[in-house]
C-alpha positions as CSV (number, residue, x, y, z in Angstrom):
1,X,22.7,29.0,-84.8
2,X,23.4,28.2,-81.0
3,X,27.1,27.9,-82.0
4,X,27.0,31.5,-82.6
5,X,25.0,32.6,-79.2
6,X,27.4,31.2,-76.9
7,X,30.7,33.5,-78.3
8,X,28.5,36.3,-78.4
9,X,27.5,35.7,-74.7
10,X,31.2,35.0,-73.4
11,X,32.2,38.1,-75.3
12,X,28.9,39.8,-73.8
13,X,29.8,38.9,-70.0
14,X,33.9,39.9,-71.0
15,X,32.7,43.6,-71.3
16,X,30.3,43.7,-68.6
17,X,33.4,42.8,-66.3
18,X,36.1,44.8,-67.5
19,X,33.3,48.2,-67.2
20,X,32.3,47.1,-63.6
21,X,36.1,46.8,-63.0
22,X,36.9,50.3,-64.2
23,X,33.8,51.7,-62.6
24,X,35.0,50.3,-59.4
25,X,38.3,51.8,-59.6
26,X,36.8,55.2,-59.9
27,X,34.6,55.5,-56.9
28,X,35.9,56.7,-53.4
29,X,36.0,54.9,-50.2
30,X,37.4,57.9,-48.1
31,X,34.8,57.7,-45.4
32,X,36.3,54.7,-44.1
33,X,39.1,56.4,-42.6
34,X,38.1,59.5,-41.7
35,X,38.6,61.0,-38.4
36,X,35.2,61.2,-37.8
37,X,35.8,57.8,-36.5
38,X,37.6,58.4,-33.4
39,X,34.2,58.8,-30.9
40,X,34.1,54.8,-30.9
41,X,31.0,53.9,-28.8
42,X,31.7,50.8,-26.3
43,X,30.6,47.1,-27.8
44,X,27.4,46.6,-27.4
45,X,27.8,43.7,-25.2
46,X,29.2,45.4,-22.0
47,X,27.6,44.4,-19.3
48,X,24.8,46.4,-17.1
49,X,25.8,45.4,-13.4
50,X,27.9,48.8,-11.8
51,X,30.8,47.5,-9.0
52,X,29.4,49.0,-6.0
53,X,32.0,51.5,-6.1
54,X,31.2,52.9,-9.7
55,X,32.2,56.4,-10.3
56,X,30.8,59.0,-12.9
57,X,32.9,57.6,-15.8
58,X,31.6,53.9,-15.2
59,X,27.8,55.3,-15.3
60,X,28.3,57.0,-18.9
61,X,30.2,53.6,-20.1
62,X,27.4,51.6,-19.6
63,X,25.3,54.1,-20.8
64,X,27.0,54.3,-24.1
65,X,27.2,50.6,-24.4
66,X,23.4,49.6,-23.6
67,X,21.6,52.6,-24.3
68,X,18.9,51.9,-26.9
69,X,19.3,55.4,-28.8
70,X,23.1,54.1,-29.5
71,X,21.9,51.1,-30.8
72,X,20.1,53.0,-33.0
73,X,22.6,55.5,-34.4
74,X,24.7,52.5,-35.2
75,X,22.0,50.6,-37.2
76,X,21.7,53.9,-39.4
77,X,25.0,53.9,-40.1
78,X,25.0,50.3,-41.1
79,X,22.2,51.1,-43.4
80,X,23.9,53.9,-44.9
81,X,26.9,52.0,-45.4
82,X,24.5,49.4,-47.3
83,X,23.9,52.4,-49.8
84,X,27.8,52.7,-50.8
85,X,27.8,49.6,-53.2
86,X,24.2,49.9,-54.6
87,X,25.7,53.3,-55.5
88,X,28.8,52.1,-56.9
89,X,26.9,49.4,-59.1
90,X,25.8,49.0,-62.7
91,X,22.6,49.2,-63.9
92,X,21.3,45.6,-64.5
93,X,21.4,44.4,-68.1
94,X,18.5,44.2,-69.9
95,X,17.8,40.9,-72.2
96,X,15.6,40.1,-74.8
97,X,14.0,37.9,-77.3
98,X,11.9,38.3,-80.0
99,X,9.8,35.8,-81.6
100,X,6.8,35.6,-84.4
101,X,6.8,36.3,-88.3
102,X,10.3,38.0,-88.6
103,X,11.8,38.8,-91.7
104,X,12.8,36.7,-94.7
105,X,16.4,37.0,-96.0
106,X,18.8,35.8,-98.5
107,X,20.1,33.7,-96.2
108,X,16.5,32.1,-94.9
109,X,13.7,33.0,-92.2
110,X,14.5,34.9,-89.3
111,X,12.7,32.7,-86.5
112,X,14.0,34.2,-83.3
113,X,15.7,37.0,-82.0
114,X,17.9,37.7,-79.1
115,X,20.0,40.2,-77.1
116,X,21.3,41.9,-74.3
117,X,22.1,45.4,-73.6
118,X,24.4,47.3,-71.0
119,X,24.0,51.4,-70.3
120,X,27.1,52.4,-68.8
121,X,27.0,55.8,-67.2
122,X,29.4,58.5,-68.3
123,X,32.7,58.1,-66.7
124,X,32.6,59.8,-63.2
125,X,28.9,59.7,-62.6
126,X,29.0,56.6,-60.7
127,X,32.0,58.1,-58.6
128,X,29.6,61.0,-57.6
129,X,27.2,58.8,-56.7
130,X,29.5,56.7,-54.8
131,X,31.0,59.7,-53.1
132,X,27.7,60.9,-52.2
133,X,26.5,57.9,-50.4
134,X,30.3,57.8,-48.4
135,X,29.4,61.1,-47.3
136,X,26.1,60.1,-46.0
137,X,27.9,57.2,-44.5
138,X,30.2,59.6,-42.8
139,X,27.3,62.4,-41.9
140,X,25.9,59.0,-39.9
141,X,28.7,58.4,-37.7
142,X,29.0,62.3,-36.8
143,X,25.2,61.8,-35.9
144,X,26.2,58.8,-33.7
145,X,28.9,60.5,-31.9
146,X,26.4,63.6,-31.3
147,X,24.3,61.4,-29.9
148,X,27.6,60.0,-27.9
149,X,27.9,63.0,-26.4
150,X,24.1,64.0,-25.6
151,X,23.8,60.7,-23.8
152,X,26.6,61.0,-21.9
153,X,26.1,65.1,-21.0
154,X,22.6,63.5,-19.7
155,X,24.4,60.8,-17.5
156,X,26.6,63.3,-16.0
157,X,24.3,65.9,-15.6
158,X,21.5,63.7,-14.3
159,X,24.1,62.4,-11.9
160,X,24.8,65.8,-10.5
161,X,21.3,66.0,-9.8
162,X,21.3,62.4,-7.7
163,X,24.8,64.3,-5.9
164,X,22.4,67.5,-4.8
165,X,19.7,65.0,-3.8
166,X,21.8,63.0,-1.6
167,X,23.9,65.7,-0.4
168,X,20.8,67.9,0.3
169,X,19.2,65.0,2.7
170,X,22.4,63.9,4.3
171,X,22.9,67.7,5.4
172,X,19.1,68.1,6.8
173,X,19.0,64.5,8.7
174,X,22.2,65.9,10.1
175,X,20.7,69.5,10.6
176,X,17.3,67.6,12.0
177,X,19.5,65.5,14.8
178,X,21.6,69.1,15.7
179,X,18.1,71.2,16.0
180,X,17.8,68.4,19.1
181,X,20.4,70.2,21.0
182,X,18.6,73.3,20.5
183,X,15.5,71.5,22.1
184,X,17.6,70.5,24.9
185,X,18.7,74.0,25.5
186,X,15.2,75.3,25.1
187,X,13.6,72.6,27.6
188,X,16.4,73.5,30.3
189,X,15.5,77.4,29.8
190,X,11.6,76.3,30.2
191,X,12.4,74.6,33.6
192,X,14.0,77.8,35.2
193,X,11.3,79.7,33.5
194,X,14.0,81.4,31.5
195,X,12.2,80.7,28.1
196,X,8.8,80.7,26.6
197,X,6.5,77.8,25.4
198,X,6.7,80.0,21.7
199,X,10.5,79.0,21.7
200,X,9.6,75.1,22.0
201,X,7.1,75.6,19.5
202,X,9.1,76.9,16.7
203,X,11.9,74.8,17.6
204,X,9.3,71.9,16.8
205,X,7.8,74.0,13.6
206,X,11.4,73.9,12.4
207,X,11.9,70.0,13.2
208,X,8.8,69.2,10.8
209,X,10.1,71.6,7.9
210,X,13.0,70.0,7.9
211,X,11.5,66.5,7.4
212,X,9.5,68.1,4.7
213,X,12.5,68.8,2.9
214,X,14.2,65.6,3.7
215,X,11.2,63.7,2.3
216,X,11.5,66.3,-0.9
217,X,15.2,65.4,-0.9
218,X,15.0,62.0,-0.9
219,X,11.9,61.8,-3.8
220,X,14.0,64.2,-5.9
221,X,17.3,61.2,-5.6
222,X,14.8,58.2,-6.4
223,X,13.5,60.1,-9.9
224,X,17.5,61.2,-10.6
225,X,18.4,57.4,-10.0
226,X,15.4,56.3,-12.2
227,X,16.5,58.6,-15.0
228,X,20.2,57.0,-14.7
229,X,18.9,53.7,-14.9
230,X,16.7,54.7,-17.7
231,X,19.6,56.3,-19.6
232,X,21.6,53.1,-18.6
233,X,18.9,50.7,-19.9
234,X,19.0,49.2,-16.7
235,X,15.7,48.3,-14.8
236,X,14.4,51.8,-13.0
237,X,14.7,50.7,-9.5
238,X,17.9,48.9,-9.8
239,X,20.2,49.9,-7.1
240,X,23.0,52.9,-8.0
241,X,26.4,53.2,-6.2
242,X,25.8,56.7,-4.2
243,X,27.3,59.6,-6.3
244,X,30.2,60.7,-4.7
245,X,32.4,64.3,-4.9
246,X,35.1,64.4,-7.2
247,X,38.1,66.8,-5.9
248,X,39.5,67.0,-9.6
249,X,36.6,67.2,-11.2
250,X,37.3,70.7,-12.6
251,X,40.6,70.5,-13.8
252,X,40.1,71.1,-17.4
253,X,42.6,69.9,-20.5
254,X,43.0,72.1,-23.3
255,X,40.4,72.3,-25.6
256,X,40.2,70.1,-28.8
257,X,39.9,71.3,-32.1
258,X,36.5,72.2,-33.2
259,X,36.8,70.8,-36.5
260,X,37.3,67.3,-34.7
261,X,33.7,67.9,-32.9
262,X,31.1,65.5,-34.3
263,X,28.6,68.3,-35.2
264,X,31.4,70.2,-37.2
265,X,32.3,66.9,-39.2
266,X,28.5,66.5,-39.7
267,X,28.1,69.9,-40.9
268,X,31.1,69.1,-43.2
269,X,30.4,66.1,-44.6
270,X,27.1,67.9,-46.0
271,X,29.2,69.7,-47.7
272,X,31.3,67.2,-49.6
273,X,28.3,65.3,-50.5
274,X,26.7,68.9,-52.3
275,X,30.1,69.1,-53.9
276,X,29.4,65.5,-55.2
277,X,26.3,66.5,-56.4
278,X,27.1,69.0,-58.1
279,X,29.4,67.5,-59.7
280,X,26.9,64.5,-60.8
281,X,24.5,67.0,-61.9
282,X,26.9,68.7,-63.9
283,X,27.9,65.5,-65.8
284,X,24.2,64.6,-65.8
285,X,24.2,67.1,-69.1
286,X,26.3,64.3,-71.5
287,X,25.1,61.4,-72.2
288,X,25.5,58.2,-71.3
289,X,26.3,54.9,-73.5
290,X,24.7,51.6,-73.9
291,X,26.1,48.7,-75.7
292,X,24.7,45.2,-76.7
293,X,25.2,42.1,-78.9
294,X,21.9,41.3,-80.9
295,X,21.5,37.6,-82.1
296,X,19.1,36.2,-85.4
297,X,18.4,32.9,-85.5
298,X,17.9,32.3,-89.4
299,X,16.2,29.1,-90.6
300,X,17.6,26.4,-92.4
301,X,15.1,26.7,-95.1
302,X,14.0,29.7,-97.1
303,X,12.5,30.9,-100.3
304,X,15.9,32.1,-101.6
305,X,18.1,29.3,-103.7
306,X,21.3,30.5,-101.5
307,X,19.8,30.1,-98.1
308,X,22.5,28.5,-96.2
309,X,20.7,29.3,-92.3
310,X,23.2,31.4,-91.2
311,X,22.8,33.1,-87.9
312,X,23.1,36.9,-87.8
313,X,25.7,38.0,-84.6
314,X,25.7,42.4,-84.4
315,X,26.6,44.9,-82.2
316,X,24.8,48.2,-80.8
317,X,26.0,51.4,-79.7
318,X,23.5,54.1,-78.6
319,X,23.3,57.0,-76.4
320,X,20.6,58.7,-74.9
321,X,20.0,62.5,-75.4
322,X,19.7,64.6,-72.9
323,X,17.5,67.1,-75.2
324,X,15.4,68.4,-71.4
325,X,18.0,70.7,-69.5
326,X,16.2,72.7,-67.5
327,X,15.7,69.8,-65.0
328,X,19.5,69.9,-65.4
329,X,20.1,73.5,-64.9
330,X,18.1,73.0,-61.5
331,X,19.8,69.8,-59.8
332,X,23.1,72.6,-60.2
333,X,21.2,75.1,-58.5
334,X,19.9,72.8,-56.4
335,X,23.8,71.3,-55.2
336,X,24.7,75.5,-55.5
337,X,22.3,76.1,-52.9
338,X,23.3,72.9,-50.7
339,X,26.5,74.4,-51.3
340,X,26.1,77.5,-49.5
341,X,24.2,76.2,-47.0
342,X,26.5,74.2,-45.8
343,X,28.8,76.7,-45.8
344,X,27.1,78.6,-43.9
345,X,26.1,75.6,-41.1
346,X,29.7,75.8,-40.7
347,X,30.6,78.5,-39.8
348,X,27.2,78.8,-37.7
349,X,28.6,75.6,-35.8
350,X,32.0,76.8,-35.5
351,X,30.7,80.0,-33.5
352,X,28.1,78.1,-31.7
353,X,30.7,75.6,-30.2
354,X,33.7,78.4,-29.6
355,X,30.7,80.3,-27.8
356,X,29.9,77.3,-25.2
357,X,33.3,76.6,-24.8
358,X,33.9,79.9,-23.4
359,X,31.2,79.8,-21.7
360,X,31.3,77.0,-20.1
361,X,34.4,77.0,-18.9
362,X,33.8,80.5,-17.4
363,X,31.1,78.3,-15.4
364,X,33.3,75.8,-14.2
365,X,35.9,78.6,-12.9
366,X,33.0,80.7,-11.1
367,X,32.0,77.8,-9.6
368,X,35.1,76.5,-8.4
369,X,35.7,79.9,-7.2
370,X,32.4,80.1,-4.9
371,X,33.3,76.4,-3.5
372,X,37.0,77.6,-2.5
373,X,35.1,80.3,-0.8
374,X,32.6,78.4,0.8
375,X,35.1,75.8,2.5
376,X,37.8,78.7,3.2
377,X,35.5,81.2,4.6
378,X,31.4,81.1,4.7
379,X,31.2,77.7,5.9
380,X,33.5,77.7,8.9
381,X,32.4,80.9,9.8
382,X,28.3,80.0,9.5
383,X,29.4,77.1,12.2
384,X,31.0,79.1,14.7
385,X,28.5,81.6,14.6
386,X,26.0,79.1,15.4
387,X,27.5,77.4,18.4
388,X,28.5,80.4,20.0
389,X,24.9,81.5,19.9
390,X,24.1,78.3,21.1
391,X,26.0,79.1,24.0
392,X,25.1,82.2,24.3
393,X,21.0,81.0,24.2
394,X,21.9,78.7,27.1
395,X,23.6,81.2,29.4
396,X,20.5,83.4,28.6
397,X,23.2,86.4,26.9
398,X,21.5,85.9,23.3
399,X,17.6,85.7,22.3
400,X,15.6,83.1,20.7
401,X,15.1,84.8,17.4
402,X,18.8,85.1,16.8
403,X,19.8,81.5,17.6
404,X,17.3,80.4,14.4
405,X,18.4,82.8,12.4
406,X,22.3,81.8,12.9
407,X,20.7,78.1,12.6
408,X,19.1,78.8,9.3
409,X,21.8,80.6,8.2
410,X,24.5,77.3,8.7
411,X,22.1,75.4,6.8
412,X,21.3,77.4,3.8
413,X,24.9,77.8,3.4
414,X,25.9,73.8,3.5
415,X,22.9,73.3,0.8
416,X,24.1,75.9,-1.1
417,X,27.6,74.6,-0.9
418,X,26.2,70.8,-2.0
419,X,24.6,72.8,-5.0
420,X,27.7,74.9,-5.9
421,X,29.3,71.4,-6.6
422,X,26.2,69.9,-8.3
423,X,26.2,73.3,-10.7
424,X,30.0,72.9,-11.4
425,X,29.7,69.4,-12.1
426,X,26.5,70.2,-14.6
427,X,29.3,73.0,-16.1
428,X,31.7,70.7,-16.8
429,X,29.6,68.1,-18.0
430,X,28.2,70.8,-20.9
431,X,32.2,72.1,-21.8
432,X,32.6,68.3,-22.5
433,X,29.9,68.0,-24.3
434,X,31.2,71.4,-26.4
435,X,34.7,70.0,-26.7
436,X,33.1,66.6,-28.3
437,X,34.4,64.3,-25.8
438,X,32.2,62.0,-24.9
439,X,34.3,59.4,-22.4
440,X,36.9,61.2,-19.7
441,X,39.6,59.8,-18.1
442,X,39.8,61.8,-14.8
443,X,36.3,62.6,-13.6
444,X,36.1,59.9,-11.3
C-alpha cells in the first residue's frame, strides 16, 4: 500500500507548487518603486561628532541619521514589509490520518486512512491581499519621511532659537560695555556739578538690567543647544558650533509638487489599499476551492474470497459556501466608506499644504523685507542718533532723559533685528517643511 502513498504525495506537492507559482505571479510589488521613496533618510551609522564649523544643514543630517524617532519609522516599515509575503502566501495544508475499525470491502479491511488537503483562494484574492499589505508598506515610508521632515523643521527651528539667544547676549554684553561711556560722561558732568547723582543712578539701574537680560540670554542658548543635542541624539551638554547667519538663507526654489509631499502620498496610499479592499471584499462573495488526495490502506486479508489488499488512491474537490452575506455586503461598505474618506483626506491635504505654502513664503518675504529695512535705514539711523546725543549730553546741549531714551532705542532695535532673522529663519524652515523637503542644499 505504501507504493501507492508516495505517487500520490509527489503528485500532491506537484500541485501545491504550480498554485503557489501562479498565485505569485498575480500579486503586486509596486510599492517597491514608488516615488514615495525619494526622502531617503541618511544611514544609520553617520557619525555624531559636528566639525567645529558645522552649519544648519550639518545639524539636521545628523539629526536624521541618529535620531531615535527615525530609527523607529524605519523599523515600522521593515515590519510592514514583513507583512507583504505572509500576505501573498497559501494557506498551510492540512493532513490527516485516520485509524480504528474502518470499513470492510471487497477488496479487504480498511486499516488506515490518509490525506492532505489544499484551499486555494479564488483567483485574485490573494492579489488584494498582497496589494493591501504593499500599500501599508508604502503608507509606512510616507510616515517615515513625515517624520523626516518634522525632525528636521525642529532642528532648524530650534536652531533659530540658539541664533536669537546668541545674537541677543552678544548685542547686550556689547550694549553693557558702550553704557560705560555714558558713565564716563555722567562722572565728568558730576565733577563740574553739571549733572545729578539721579543720572549715575539710573545709568547703574540700566547696567544691572542689562545683565539680567544677558543672564536670560544666555539660559535661553544653553536649553536651545540642549534641545539640538537632544534632537541629535547627542549627549545634552555636548558642545555646538555657534549658529551663524546665513545671507542666502531666503532665497527660495520653486515649489515642488504637492503630490510628491510625504503626507499627500500617505493620504494616497490609503486610498489604494481601500480600493484593494474592496476589491477583496467584493470577491470574498464566491467561493473558494480546496483540493486533496485521500489514501486507504486495505488489508491483505479480508472476509471476501476476492480480497486482493488493494490500496484505495482518490481525489477531492470542494468548495465552501458563502451562504452569510450580510458580513459581505458590509466589508463593501466598509472599503466604500474608506473610499471616500480618503478621498476626501486628499483633498483636505492638498489645501492644507497649498495654504502653508503660501503662507509661508509670504513670511519669509515680510521678513526679509523688515531686515533690508533694518540694515538700510533703522539701524544706522538708531546709532547716529545715539552718539550725537552722546555728544550732545557731554557738552551739556541735550538732557539726561533723552540720552537713555536714544540708548534704549539703539538697542531694542539691534534685538529686534537679531529676531527679524531668527523669525525668517523659523519661516523658512516651516515652507520646507510644506514643500516636503527635508535635506537643503543652500542653507548653510
Amino acid at each position: 500500500m505504501i507504493r501507492f502513498l508516495i505517487p500520490a504525495v509527489s503528485s500532491f506537492a506537484f500541485l501545491l507548487g504550480a498554485v503557489s507559482c501562479v498565485s505569485s505571479k498575480t500579486s503586486t510589488s509596486t510599492s517597491v518603486s514608488r516615488r514615495e521613496d525619494r526622502l531617503t533618510v541618511s544611514s544609520r551609522g553617520a557619525p555624531r561628532n559636528l566639525a567645529s564649523g558645522a552649519g544648519l544643514e550639518e545639524f539636521v543630517s545628523v539629526a536624521l541619521a541618529n535620531n531615535p524617532e527615525m530609527a523607529a519609522a524605519e523599523a515600522r516599515v521593515a515590519r510592514m514589509e514583513a507583512k507583504v509575503p505572509q500576505a501573498k502566501a497559501l494557506p498551510d495544508p492540512m493532513a490527516m490520518v485516520s485509524l480504528g475499525n474502518m470499513a470492510q470491502t471487497a477488496a479487504g479491511r480498511v486499516t488506515a486512512m490518509s490525506g492532505l488537503q489544499q484551499k486555494l483562494p479564488l483567483p485574485g484574492k490573494l492579489g488584494a491581499k498582497a496589494r493591501m499589505a504593499e500599500e501599508e508598506v508604502t503608507a509606512a515610508r510616507a510616515m517615515r519621511d513625515a517624520k523626516a521632515l518634522g525632525i528636521a523643521s525642529m532642528v532648524r527651528s530650534t536652531y533659530w532659537d540658539l541664533y536669537l539667544a546668541e545674537q541677543t547676549a552678544r548685542v547686550l554684553t556689547s550694549s553693557r560695555n558702550l553704557i560705560g561711556s555714558v558713565q564716563t560722561a555722567v562722572e565728568a558732568r558730576l565733577i563740574t556739578n553739571q549733572a545729578n547723582q539721579a543720572d549715575l543712578l539710573q545709568v547703574t539701574t540700566e547696567a544691572a538690567k542689562l545683565d539680567e537680560q544677558i543672564i536670560l540670554a544666555k539660559r535661553d542658548a544653553t536649553v536651545a543647544k540642549a534641545r539640538l543635542n537632544t534632537l541629535m541624539h547627542r549627549p545634552q551638554t555636548a558642545a555646538l558650533p555657534a549658529a551663524r547667519w546665513q545671507s542666502s538663507i531666503g532665497r527660495l526654489p520653486a515649489e515642488p509638487p504637492l503630490d510628491d509631499h510625504p503626507a499627500m502620498a500617505q493620504a494616497a496610499a490609503k486610498l489604494r489599499q481601500f480600493n484593494a479592499q474592496l476589491k477583496l471584499a467584493r470577491l470574498e462573495r464566491f467561493p473558494d476551492l480546496t483540493v486533496g488526495l485521500q489514501h486507504g490502506a486495505v488489508s491483505n486479508s479480508g472476509l471476501s474470497p476476492v480480497h486482493n489488499g488493494q490500496d484505495q488512491l482518490y481525489a477531492t474537490l470542494g468548495v465552501n459556501i458563502p451562504l452569510w452575506q450580510a458580513p459581505r455586503k458590509a466589508a463593501e461598505e466598509e472599503a466604500r466608506a474608506g473610499q471616500r474618506e480618503s478621498e476626501a483626506g486628499i483633498s483636505a491635504t492638498r489645501d492644507e499644504l497649498s495654504y502653508q505654502l503660501s503662507e509661508t513664503r509670504t513670511r519669509v518675504e515680510t521678513q526679509k523685507r523688515l531686515i533690508e529695512l533694518f540694515d538700510d535705514r533703522i539701524l544706522a539711523d538708531a546709532k547716529q542718533a545715539f552718539e550725537v546725543s552722546l555728544a550732545g549730553y557731554s557738552s551739556g546741549k541735550l538732557p539726561f532723559v533723552d540720552l537713555i531714551e536714544r540708548w534704549r532705542r539703539w538697542l531694542g532695535y539691534e534685538v529686534q533685528q537679531s529676531m527679524n532673522q531668527a523669525m525668517l529663519g523659523k519661516a523658512v524652515a516651516a515652507w520646507w517643511q510644506a514643500a516636503g523637503i527635508p535635506v537643503t542644499s543652500n542653507a548653510n
